[in-house]
C-alpha positions as CSV (number, residue, x, y, z in Angstrom):
1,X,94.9,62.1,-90.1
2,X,97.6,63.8,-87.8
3,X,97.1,63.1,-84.1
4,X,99.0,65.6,-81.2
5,X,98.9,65.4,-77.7
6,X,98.7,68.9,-76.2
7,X,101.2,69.5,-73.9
8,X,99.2,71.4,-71.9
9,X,95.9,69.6,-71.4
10,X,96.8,65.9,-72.2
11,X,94.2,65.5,-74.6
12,X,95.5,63.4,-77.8
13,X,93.4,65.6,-80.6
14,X,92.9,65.0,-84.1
15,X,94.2,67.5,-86.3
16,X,90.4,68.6,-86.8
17,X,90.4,69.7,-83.2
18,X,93.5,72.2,-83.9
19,X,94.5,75.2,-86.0
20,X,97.7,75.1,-87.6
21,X,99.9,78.4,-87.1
22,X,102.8,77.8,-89.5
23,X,106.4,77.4,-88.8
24,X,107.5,77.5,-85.0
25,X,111.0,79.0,-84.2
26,X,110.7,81.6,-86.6
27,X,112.9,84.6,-86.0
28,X,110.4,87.4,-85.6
29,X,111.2,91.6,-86.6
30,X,109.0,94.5,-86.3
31,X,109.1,98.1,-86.1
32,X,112.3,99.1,-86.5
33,X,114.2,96.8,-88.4
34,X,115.4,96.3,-91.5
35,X,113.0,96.0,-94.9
36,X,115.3,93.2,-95.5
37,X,114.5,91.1,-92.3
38,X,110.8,92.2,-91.7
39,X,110.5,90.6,-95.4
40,X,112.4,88.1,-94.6
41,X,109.8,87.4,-92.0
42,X,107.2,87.8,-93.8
43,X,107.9,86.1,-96.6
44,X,110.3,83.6,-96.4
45,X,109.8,80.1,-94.9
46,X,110.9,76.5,-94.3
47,X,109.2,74.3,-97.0
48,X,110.6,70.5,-96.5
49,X,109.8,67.6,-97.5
50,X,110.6,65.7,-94.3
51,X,111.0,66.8,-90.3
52,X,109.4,70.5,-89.8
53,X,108.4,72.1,-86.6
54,X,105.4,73.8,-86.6
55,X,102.9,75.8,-84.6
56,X,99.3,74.8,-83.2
57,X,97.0,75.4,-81.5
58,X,94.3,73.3,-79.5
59,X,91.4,75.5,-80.9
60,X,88.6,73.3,-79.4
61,X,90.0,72.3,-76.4
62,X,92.1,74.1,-74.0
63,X,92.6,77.1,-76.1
64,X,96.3,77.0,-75.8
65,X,99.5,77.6,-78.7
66,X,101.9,74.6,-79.1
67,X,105.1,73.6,-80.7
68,X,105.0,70.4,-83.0
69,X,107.8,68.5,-84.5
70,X,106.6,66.1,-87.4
71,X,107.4,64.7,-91.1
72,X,105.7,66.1,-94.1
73,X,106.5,63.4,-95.7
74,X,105.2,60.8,-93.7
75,X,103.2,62.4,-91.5
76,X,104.9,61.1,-88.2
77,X,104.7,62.9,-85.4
78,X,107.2,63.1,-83.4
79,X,106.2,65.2,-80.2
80,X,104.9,68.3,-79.2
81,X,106.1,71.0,-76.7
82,X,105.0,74.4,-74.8
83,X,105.0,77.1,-76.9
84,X,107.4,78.7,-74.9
85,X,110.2,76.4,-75.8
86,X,112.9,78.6,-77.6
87,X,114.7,75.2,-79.6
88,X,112.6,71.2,-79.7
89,X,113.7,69.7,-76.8
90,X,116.2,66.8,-76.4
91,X,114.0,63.7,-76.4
92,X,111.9,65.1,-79.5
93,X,115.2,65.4,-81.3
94,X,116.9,62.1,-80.2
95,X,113.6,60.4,-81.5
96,X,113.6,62.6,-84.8
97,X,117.3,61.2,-85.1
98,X,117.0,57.6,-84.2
99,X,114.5,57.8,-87.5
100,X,116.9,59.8,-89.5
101,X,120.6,59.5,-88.7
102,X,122.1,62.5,-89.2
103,X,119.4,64.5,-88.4
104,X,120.6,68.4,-87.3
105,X,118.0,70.8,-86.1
106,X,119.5,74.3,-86.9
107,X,119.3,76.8,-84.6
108,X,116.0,79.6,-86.2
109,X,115.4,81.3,-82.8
């Protein structure tokens, strides 16, 4: 079972306690743009087997959208962060990398 602390609240929650939201840092398009990019959008999304960031959120407790970064393979978490965030943040990625030398987070925002 995957276990997050919200960043928001504190609260270390069970993934039962959360709703997942899909990839974070996703480069959003709407009216307006091309039928290329809003499919693109749409359609077309990070699928590893290994470190992904995703989006949750803390459905039965605070209410509140967060950022997590974890391994799909492993299931490790290895932090969570404000929604807000626009890239993971420093410590999140130093620990992803002390894991996984070589580890580089490409920029999706």
């Amino acid at each position: 079972m995957l276990i997050f602390e919200c960043p928001y609240c504190g609260v270390m929650a069970e993934e039962t306690e959360l709703t997942a939201g899909g990839e974070a840092h996703v480069k959003r398009f709407g009216p307006g743009s091309s039928d290329e990019d809003f499919e693109t959008y749409l359609f077309h999304r990070e699928n590893p087997k290994g470190v992904h960031f995703e989006r949750w959120r803390h459905a039965n407790g605070c209410g509140k959208w967060f950022l997590a970064a974890r391994c799909t393979n492993t299931l490790e978490v290895f932090g969570t962060y404000p929604a807000q965030t626009t890239r993971p943040p420093e410590p999140i990625l130093e620990a992803i990398r002390a894991k996984r030398p070589g580890f580089q987070w490409r920029d999706l925002a």
